[in-house]
N, C-alpha and C positions, 0 to 999 in steps of 0.2 A: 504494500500500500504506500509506498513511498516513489515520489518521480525517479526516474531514471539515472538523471543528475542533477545537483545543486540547482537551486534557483538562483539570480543572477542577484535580487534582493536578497537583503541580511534576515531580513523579516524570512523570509522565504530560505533562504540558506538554515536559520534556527530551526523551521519546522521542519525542513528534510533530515536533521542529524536528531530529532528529537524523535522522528517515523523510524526512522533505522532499526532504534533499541531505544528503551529508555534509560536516559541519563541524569545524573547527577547536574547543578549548576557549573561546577568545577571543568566537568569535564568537558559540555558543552562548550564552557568559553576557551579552553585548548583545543578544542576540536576544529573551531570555526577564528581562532587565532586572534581570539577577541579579549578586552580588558571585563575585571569582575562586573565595575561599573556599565560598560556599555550592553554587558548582558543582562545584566538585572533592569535597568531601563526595556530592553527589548521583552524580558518575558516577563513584567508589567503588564507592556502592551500587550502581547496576545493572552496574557491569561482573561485580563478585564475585557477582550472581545473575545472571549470561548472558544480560544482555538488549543491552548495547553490546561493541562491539569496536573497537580502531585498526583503520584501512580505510590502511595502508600499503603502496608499493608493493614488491614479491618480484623477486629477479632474472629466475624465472622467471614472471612474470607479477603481475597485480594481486590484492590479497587481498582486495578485492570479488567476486572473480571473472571469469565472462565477461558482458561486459556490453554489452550494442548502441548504450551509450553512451559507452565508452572515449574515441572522441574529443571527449569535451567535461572527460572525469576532469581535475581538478587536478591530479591524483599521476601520471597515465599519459605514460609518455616525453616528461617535462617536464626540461628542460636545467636550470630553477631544484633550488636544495633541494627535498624533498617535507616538503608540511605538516603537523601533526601532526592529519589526520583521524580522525573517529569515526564509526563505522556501528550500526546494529543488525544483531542476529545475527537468525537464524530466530527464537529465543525472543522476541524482542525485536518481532519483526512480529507476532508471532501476539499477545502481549501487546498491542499498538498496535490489531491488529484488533479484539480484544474491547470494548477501551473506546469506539468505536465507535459 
């Protein structure tokens, strides 16, 4: 569910590395070779327009949801602390899809 290559926007470059896998803040901003500040500005924005979400894990379950890949999750009945992952929401895939 992620475009094929990067989007040419930052905004759009964030949501494709964030489609990948989800990621931590940290990693995000070395991924995309970006300062902490200019990420945390960026995913502001899309969170307050419903395109990411934390992908943290729920007592009852994970808030990815059900996923056929649970056992490979970071977050899924991990004895460590859980990391602070970010997902895209549906808005956020269909957005991803289009630029495309």
């Amino acid at each position: 569910m992620t475009a094929a290559r990067p989007p040419a926007s930052p905004l759009g470059a964030l949501l494709h590395a964030i489609g990948i896998q989800p990621r931590t803040p940290d990693e995000l901003a070395r991924a995309l070779g970006s300062t902490p500040d200019a990420l945390n500005g960026m995913l502001r924005t899309l969170r307050s327009g419903g395109y990411v979400q934390d992908a943290t894990p729920q007592q009852d379950g994970c808030a990815c949801g059900p996923c056929a890949l649970k056992s490979m999750c970071r977050n899924a009945d991990n004895a460590e602390p859980a990391l602070h992952l970010l997902r895209l929401t549906p808005r956020g895939e269909t957005y991803l899809r289009r630029l495309a």
